[in-house]
C-alpha positions in Angstrom: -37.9 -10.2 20.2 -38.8 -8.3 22.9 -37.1 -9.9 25.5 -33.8 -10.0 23.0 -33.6 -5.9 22.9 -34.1 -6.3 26.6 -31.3 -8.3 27.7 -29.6 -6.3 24.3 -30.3 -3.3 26.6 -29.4 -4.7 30.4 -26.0 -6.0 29.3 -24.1 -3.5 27.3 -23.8 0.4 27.7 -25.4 2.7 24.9 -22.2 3.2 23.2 -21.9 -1.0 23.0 -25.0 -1.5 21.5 -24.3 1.2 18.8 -21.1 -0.4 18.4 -23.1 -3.7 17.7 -25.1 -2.6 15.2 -23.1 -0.8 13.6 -21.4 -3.7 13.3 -24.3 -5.3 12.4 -25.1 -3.3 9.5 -21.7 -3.4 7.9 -21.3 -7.1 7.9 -24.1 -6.8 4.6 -22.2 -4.2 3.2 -19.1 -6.8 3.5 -21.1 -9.2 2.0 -23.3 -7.6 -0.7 -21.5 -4.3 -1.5 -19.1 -5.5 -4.0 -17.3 -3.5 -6.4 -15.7 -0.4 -5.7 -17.2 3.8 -5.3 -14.8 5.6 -7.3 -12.0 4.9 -9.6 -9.1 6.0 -6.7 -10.2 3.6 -4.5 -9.7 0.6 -6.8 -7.3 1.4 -9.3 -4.7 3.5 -6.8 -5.1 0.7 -4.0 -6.4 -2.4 -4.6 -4.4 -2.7 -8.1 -1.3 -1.4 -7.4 -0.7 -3.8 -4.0 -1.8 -7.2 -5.6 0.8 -6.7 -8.5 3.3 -6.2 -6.4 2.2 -9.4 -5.2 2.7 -10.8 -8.6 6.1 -9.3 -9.6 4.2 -6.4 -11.5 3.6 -2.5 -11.3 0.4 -1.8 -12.4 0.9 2.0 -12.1 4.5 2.3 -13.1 5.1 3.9 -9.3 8.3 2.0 -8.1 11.8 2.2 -9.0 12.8 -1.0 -10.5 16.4 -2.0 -12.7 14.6 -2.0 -16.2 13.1 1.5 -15.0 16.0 3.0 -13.2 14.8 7.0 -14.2 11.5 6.3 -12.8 10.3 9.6 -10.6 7.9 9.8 -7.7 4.3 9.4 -8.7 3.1 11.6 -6.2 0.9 8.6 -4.2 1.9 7.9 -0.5 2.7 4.5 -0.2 1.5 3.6 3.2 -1.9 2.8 2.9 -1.2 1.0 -0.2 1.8 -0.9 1.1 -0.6 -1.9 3.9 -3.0 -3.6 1.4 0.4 -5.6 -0.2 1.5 -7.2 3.0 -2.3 -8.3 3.3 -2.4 -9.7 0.0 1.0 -11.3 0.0 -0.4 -13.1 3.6 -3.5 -13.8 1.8 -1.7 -15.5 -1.1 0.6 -17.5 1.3 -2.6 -18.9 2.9 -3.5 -19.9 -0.9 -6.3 -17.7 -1.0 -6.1 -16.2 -4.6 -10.0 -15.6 -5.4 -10.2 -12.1 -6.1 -13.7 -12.0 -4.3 -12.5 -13.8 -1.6 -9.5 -11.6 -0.7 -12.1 -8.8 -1.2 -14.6 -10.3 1.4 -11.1 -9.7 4.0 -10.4 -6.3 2.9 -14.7 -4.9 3.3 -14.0 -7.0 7.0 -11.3 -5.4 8.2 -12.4 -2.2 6.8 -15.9 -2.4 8.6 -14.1 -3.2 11.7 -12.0 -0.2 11.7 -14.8 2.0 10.9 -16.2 0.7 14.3 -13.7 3.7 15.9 -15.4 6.5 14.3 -18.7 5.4 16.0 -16.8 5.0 19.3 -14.6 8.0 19.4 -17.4 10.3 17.8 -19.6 9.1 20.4 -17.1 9.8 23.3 -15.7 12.9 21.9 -19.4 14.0 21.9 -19.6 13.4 26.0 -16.4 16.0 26.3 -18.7 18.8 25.4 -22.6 17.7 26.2 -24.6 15.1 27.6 -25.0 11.1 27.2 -27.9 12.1 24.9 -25.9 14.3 22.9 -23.3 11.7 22.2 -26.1 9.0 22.2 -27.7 11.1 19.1 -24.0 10.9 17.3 -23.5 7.5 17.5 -27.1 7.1 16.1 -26.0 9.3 13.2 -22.5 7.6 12.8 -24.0 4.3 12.8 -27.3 4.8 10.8 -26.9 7.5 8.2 -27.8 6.0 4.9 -23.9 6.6 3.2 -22.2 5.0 6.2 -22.1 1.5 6.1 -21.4 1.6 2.3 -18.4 3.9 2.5 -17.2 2.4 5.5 -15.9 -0.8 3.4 -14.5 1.0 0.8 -10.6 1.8 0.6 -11.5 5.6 0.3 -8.2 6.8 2.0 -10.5 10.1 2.3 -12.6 8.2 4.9 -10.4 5.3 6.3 -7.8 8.4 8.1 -10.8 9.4 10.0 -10.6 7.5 13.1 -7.5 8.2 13.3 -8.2 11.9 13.4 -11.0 11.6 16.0 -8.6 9.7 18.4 -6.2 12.5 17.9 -9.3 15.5 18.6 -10.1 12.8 21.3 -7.1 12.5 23.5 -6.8 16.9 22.9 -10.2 16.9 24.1 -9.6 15.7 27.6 -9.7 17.1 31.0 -6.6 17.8 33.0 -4.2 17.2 29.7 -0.6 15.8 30.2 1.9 15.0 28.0 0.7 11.4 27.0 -2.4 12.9 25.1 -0.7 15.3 23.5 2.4 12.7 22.5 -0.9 10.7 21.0 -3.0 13.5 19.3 0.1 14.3 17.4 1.1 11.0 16.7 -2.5 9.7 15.5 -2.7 12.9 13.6 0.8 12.0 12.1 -0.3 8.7 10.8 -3.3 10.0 9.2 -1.5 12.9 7.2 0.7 9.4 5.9 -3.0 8.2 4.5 -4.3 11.2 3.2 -2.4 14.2 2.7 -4.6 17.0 2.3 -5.2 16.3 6.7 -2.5 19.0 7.2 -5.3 20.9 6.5 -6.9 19.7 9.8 -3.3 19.8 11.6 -3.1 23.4 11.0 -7.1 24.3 12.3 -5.9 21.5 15.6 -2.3 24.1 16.2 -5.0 27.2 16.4 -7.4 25.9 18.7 -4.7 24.3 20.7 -3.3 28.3 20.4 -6.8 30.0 21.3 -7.4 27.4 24.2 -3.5 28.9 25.5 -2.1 25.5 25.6 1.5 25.4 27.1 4.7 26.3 25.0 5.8 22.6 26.0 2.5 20.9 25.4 2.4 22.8 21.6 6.3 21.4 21.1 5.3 17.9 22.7 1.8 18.0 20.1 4.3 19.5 16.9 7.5 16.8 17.4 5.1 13.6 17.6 3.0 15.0 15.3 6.3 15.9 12.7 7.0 12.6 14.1 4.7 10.5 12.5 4.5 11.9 9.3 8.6 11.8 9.5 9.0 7.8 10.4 6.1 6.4 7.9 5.8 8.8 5.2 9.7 10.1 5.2 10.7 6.8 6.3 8.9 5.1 2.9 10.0 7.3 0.8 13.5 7.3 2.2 13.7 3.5 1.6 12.3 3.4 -2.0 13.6 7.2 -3.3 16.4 7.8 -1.5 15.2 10.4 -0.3 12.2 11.8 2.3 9.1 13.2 1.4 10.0 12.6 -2.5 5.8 11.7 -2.7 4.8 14.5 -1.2 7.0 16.9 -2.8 5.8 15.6 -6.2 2.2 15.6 -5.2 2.3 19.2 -3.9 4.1 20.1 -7.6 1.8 18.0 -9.3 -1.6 19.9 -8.0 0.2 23.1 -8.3 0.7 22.5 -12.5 -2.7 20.4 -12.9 -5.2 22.1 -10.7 -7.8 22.7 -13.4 -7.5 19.5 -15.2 -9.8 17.1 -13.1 -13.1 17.7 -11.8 -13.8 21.4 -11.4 -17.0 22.6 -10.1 -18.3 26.0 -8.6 -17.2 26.8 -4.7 -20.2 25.9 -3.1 -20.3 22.3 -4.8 -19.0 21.2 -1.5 -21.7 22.7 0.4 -24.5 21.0 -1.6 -23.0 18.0 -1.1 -23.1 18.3 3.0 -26.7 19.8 2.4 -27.4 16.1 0.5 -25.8 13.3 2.0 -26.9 14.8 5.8 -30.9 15.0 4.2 -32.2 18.0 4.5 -33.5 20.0 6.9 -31.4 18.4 9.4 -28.4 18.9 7.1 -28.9 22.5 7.8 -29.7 21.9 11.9 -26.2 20.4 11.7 -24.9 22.7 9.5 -26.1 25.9 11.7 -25.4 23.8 15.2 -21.3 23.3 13.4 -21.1 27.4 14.0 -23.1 27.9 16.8 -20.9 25.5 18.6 -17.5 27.1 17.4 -16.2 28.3 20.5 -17.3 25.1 22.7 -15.9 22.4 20.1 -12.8 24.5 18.0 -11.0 21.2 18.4 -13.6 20.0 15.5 -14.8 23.7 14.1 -11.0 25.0 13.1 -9.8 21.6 11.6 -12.9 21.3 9.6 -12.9 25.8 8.5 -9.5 25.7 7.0 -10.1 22.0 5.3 -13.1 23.0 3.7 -11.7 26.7 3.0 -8.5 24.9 1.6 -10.9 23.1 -0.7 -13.7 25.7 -1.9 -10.3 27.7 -3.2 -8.5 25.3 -4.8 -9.8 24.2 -8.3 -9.8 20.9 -8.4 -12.9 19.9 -6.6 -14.1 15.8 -6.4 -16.9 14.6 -4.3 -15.0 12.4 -2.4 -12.6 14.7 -1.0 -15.8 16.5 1.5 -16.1 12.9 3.3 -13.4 13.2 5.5 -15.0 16.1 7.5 -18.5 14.4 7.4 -18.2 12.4 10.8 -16.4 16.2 12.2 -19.4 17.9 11.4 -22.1 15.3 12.2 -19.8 15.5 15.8 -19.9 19.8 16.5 -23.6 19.4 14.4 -25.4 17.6 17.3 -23.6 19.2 19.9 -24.8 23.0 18.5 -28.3 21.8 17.6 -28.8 20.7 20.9 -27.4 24.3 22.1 -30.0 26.2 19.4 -32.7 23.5 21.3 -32.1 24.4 24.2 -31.9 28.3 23.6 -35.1 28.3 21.4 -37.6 25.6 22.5 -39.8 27.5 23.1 -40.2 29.5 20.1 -40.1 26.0 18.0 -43.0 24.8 16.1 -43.5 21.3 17.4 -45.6 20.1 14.5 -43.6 21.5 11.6 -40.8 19.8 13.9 -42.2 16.1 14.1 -43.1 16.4 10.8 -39.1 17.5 10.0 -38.2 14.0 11.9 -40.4 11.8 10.1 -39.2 13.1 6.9 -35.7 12.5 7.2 -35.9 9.3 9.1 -38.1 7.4 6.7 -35.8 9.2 3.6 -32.8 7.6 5.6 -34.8 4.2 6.3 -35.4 4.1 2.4 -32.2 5.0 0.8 -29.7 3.1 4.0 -30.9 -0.5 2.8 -30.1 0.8 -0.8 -26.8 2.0 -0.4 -25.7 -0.9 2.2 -26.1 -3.8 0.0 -25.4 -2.0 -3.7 -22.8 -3.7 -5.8 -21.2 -0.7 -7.0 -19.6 -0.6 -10.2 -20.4 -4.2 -11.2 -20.4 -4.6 -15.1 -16.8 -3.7 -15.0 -15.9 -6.0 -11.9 -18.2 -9.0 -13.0 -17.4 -8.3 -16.4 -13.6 -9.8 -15.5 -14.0 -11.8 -12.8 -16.4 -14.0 -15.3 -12.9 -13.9 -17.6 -11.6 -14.9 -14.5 -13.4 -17.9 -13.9 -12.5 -19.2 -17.5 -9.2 -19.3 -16.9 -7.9 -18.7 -19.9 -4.3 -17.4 -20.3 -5.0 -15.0 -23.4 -5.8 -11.5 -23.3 -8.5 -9.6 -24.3 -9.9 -6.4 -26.2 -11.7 -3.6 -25.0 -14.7 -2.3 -27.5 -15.1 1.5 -26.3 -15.6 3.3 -30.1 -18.3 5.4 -28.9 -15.5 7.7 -26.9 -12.0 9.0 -27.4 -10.4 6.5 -24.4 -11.7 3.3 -23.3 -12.7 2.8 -19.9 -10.4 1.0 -17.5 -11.2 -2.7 -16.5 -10.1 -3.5 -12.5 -7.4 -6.3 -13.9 -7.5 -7.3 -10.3 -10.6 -9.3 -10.7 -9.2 -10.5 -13.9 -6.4 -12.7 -12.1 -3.9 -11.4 -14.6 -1.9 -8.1 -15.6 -2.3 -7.8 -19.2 -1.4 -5.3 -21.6 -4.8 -3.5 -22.1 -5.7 -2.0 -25.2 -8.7 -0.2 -26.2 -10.8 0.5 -29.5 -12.1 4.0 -29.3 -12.6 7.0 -31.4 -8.9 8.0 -31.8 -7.7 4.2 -32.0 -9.6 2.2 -34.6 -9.6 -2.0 -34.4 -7.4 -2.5 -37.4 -4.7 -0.9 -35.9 -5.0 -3.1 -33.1 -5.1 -6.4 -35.4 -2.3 -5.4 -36.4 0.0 -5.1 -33.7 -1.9 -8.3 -32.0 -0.6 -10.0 -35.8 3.1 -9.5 -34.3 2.4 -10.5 -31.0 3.3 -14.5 -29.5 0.2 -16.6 -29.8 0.3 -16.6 -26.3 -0.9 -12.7 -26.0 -3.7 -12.8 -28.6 -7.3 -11.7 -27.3 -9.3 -14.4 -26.6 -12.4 -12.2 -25.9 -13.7 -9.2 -26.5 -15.7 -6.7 -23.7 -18.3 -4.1 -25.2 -18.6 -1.4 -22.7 -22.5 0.0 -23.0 -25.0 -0.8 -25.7 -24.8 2.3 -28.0 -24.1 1.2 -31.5 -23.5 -2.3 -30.9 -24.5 -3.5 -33.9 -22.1 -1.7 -35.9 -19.5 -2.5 -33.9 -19.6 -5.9 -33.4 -19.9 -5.9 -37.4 -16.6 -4.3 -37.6 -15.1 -7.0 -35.1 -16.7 -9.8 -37.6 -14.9 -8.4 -40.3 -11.5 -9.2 -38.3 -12.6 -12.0 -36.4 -15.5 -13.8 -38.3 -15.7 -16.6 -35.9 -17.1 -14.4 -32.8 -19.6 -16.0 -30.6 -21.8 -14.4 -28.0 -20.6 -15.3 -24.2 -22.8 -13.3 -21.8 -24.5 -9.7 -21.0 -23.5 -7.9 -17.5 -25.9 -5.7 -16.1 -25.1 -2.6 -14.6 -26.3 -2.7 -10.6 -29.0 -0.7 -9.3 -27.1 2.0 -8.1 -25.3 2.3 -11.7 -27.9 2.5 -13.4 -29.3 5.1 -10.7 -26.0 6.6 -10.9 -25.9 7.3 -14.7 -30.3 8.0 -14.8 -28.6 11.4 -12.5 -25.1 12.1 -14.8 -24.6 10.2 -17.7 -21.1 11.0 -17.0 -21.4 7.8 -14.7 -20.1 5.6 -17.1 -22.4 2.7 -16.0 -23.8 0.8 -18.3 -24.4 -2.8 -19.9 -21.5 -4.9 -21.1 -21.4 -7.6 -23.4 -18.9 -10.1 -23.9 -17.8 -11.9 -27.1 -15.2 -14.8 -27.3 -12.8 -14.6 -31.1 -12.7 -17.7 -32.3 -8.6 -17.4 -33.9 
């Protein structure tokens, strides 16, 4: 072992090796994090592109000639179109395993987190030392969320390298017209992923202003930069509306008149979650090193100010929406902790200090094996791919009485795009054995999923009474995580699941 981190050391440079294991690590998170972090990621992405595949719509989002009327849903298409062409080369190849083809997509996903390593790493070396940037890469590569978010199709965290190689080429020395033709353009291209980065595009325009960059560099930077956005995002929406920037427009609308109707929280929700996922104390180093570095990095501290002042104001307030500035403040973090260092070293106290490090690195140590090989959200995506696996052509019910709406199953690992329909509160089984009664033989449920154990009895009692003939299949467990994940908010709907077959 020894003489393996030896040559490790003698053959590549420090921002290789981090690139290695970096790597390294997300190959088990490709292999072992199955399932999916939040319901955007899955249901907005992953669903939408394989039924296109198959000839369907899953979210109603396309025009089509039995929906003619249909509006813009307010989604960018880009991201999602991307994961179409992959799935329609995947098919061609005559790879149809749901798992499989999601093997490919954590792959190509781990590789292309690879960039945020590299670019945070050289981006670091613009403003402080090789030890700076080596610290970065350390943090980029090892922090106990990273290699688990990294595979996931969070288009919150996959526009990120693409904003780093934008701060990246503005960064440079001796700036010509090719980096800023390419920090508008990459820049560009991630607003077409995620559209709240105009955020960053406007915090990017004032440090560009307060650094007194050239009228012609600023026009260069603003046309590639309009640019981009123009030729994906316009161009997309051009070819399927008729029209450009019909998603945007509609999203803008849509947030405007629904603000308050998703997850609200108070302003400083994002705050704690920086404080959290960077583990204390050093979350508040970074924190303290992001402002005292303002004026040295305002490529990084203006894009992340007006992001995160965009998002404390408006109302609508999700988790996910913070990890796009993560890497960004990790990045100006280091640089101003190292500054404080420096300026204070000796007024430091060096045990309270060591004792600060081995907290946080054995907290990271503990929770980064965790995270990195957690099947997230697995009762629901185990729950159908085990329907999958039967191939059986019918459909199936959802058993979800102990709430008003019945919790969405990823039909992607089902192999099939069924017309779901729920028991819950507000729609009781007999009306549902009812309109299956009209239905072709063909569509009947051939199983039925309980989502959680609460009152199962009872309910699966009231399914006897329909379907007398119903036999146990199997019981789901919920992963770790869920089950950590609801233990903290039962509002984590994660929980057992049972599955039942109707004998007809």
């Amino acid at each position: 072992m020894k003489q393996f981190i030896q040559t490790f050391r003698s053959n590549y440079t420090p921002l290789q090796q981090l690139l290695w294991i970096g790597f390294f690590l997300r190959l088990f998170s490709v292999f072992f994090s199955k399932g999916f972090g939040w319901h955007d990621d899955h249901f907005l992405i992953i669903e939408a592109s394989q039924s296109w595949v198959d000839g369907y719509d899953y979210n109603d989002w396309l025009p089509s000639a039995a929906a003619p009327d249909r509006t813009p849903s307010g989604h960018s298409l880009f991201y999602t179109g991307i994961h179409y062409f992959l799935f329609k080369f995947l098919t061609s190849l005559g790879v149809v395993n749901p798992q499989t083809k999601m093997y490919v997509v954590r792959f190509l996903h781990a590789c292309w987190s690879l960039l945020i390593i590299k670019y945070g790493y050289k981006i670091t070396e613009q403003y402080a030392s090789q030890k700076t940037a080596w610290y970065v890469g350390i943090f980029l590569t090892f922090f106990w969320f990273m290699p688990f978010i990294s595979v996931r199709n969070l288009v919150e965290f996959v526009c990120v390298p693409l904003i780093l190689m934008s701060i990246y080429e503005l960064g440079k020395e001796n700036l010509g017209w090719r980096h800023f033709f390419l920090g508008g353009l990459w820049l560009g291209i991630a607003f077409s992923i995620r559209f709240q980065t105009i955020f960053l595009g406007a915090g990017v325009v004032l440090a560009l202003l307060v650094r007194r960059t050239s009228f012609k560099h600023l026009l260069l930077f603003g046309i590639t930069y309009l640019a981009g956005i123009v030729l994906i995002q316009g161009g997309i929406d051009m070819m399927i509306w008729k029209r450009p920037f019909a998603e945007f427009q509609t999203y803008v609308q849509y947030n405007l008149d629904n603000s308050d109707q998703y997850g609200t929280d108070n302003w400083h929700m994002y705050l704690d979650l920086i404080f959290g996922l960077l583990i204390p104390p050093l979350s508040i180093v970074l924190f303290a090193g992001y402002f005292y570095s303002w004026k040295k990095t305002a490529l990084i501290f203006w894009p992340v100010f007006f992001y995160l002042l965009f998002h404390f104001y408006f109302p609508n307030k999700q988790e996910r929406f913070v990890m796009t500035v993560i890497p960004l403040i990790i990045i100006s973090g280091t640089v101003g902790m190292f500054m404080l260092f420096e300026k204070y070293q000796s007024k430091i106290n060096r045990p309270l200090l060591r004792f600060c490090k081995i907290f946080v690195i054995a907290l990271n140590l503990i929770l980064l094996p965790v995270l990195t090989v957690s099947y997230s959200k697995r009762h629901r995506v185990e729950a159908m791919y085990y329907l999958y696996k039967k191939h059986d052509k019918g459909s199936f019910l959802i058993e979800d009485s102990n709430h008003n709406n019945f919790m969405m199953p990823p039909l992607f690992y089902y192999g099939k795009w069924v017309g779901m329909r729920g028991v819950t509160k507000e729609t009781p089984l007999k009306e549902l054995v009812n309109f299956y009664k009209s239905q072709p033989a063909a569509e009947q449920p051939r199983y039925v999923i309980f989502w959680e154990a609460e009152n199962l009895e009872a309910r699966l009692d009231s399914v006897r009474y329909y379907f007398p003939g119903v036999r146990y299949e199997t019981t789901i467990q919920p992963s770790f995580i869920d089950k950590t994940l609801f233990w903290l908010n039962p509002l984590n709907s994660n929980q057992t699941t049972f599955i039942y077959k109707l004998q007809q």
